[in-house]
C-alpha positions as CSV (number, residue, x, y, z in Angstrom):
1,X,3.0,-34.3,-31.4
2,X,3.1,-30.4,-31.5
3,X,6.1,-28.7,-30.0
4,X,3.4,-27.0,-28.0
5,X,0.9,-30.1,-26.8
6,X,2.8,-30.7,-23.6
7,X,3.9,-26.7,-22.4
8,X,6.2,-25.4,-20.1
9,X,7.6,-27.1,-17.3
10,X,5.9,-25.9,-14.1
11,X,8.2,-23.9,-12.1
12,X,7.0,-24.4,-8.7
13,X,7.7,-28.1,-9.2
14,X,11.4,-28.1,-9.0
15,X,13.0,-27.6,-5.9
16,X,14.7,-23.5,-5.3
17,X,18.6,-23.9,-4.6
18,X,20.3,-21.2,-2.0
19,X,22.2,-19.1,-4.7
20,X,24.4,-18.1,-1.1
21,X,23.8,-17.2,2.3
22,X,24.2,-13.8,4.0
23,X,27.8,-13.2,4.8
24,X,26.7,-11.4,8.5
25,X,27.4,-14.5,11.0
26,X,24.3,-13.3,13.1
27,X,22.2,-14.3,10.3
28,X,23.2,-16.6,7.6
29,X,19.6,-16.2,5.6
30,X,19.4,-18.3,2.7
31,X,19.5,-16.0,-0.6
32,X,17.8,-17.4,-4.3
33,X,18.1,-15.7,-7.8
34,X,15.9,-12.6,-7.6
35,X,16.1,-11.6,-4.0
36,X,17.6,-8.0,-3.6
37,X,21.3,-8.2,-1.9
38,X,24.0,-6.2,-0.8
39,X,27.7,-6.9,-2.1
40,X,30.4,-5.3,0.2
41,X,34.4,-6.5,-0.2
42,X,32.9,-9.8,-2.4
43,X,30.7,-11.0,-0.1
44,X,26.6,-10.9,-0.2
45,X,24.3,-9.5,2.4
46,X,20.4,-10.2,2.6
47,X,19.6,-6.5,3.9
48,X,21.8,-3.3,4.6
49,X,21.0,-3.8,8.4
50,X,23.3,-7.1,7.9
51,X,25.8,-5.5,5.9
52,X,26.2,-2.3,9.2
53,X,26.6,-4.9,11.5
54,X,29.1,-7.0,9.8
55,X,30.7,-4.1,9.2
56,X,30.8,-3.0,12.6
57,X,28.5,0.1,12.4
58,X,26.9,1.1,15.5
59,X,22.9,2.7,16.0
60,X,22.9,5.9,17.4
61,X,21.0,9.2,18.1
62,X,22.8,12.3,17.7
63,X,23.1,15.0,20.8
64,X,23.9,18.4,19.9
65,X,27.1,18.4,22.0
66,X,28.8,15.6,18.9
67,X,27.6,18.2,15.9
């Protein structure tokens, strides 16, 4: 039989395995190889919203009076 007969293994057959999950206790997403993440202080965040509010940053709109 020809190294090629038979082919690749199908990809979508096997099962994705969590890589990590996002350090922000609000969330805890699951995160797989080639999802986009943000590393702060050695730990991985699914989004930069989860990586402000883990590291305590607060939303805000800005009155001329704090310029």
């Amino acid at each position: 039989m020809d190294r090629f007969a038979q082919g690749l293994p199908d990809s979508q057959e096997q099962p994705e395995i969590p890589v990590d999950e996002c350090a922000n206790d609000a969330c805890q997403r699951q995160m797989y190889f080639g999802d986009k993440a943000w590393r702060y202080e050695g730990d991985l965040y699914c989004c930069g919203k989860c990586l402000a509010e883990a590291m305590g940053a607060t939303k805000l709109t800005i009155k001329q009076s704090e310029v």
